[in-house]
C-alpha positions, 0 to 999 in steps of 0.5 A: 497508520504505519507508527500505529501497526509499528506501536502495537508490534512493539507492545503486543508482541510479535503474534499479533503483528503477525496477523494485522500483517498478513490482513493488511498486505492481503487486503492491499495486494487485492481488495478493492478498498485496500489501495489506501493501506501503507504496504510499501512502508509497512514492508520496510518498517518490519524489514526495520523492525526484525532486524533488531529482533522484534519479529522473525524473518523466518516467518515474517517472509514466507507470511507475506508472500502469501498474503501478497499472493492471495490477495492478488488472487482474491482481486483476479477472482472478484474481477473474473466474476465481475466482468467488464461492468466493474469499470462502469461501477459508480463512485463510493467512499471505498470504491474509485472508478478513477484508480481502476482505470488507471490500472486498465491503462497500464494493463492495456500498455503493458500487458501481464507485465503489469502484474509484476510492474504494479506491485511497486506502483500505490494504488495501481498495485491493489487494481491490477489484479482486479483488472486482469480478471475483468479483461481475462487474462489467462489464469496460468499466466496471471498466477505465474506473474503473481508469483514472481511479482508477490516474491519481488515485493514482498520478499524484497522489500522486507529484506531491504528494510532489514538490511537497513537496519542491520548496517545501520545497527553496525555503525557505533553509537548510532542506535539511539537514531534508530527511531529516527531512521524508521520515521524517515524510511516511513515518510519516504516510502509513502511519499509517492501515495501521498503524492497521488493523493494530492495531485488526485485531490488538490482542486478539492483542497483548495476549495475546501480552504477557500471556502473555510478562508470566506467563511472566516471572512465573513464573520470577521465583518459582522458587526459585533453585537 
């Protein structure tokens, strides 16, 4: 998804990029359905891509802070309102008990921290804050996690990537790797989804695979007419 977003950057100027942007990282900062969006890898493929003049840092950082900001806000209210029944919600194809509750046990560890912490942490990030709204966690002090955690991110991680591609740029004869190194900060930053994903769904996976193995198999022994 990230290359897709990074295309349509490219080609369709900044303006619109700067509006998948802002949907995206409000969305995983704190909608229920967003914990499959790439925030972190976006992060740094922006952070890439300004600083070879794409997109704006000047805007770019005060954008997604925002964003990140209300959206952990959106995930607190849509918690508060909700209540302790969220956590008994049943399964949907957007919605997984699953993840919420691993976001609940890392709250109950580590308290208002963990609206801070789990900005870094796929998956956890985009529940927390849904989580501190069921268990009640005082506003104030949410808001003031919030601001430190979405400044820590958001901010951060963009200036990682353009620091990046900035030293990278320095370096002679090195541009025309530039592709090359978006794709691996790209496949490097998702890693850790990715590997929630499998370790979340790898029974599933093999079972689908044996069944398409026996599947296979059984056609391969009849006989042929």
């Amino acid at each position: 998804m990230t290359e897709i977003i990074t295309e349509w950057i490219t080609h369709y100027g900044s303006t619109v990029g700067y509006v998948i942007l802002f949907a995206i990282i409000f969305a995983e900062s704190g909608l229920f359905f967003g914990f499959f969006l790439p925030g972190d890898s976006l992060l740094l493929t922006v952070g890439l891509l300004a600083s070879r003049g794409f997109m704006s840092m000047w805007v770019l950082l005060p954008l997604l802070f925002i964003a990140a900001v209300l959206g952990d806000n959106v995930g607190y209210w849509f918690g508060a309102k909700t209540g302790p029944r969220i956590f008994t919600r049943e399964e949907s194809l957007l919605f997984k008990p699953k993840n919420l509750l691993a976001a609940k046990a890392f709250y109950e560890k580590h308290g208002g921290k963990t609206i801070v912490l789990a900005r870094f942490m796929p998956f956890i990030r985009t529940f927390a804050p849904i989580v501190a709204g069921a268990v009640e966690m005082n506003y104030r002090s949410f808001f003031i996690y919030n601001l430190l955690g979405g400044a820590l991110w958001a901010i951060g991680v963009t200036v990682l990537g353009y620091l990046v591609g900035f030293f990278f740029g320095q370096v002679e004869g090195m541009d025309k790797y530039f592709t090359l190194v978006v794709i691996a900060v790209i496949f490097i930053s998702a890693l850790p989804a990715m590997m929630h994903v499998w370790n979340d769904n790898r029974h599933e996976i093999f079972a689908w695979i044996q069944k398409l193995l026996n599947r296979r198999a059984v056609r391969d022994t009849e006989p042929d007419l």
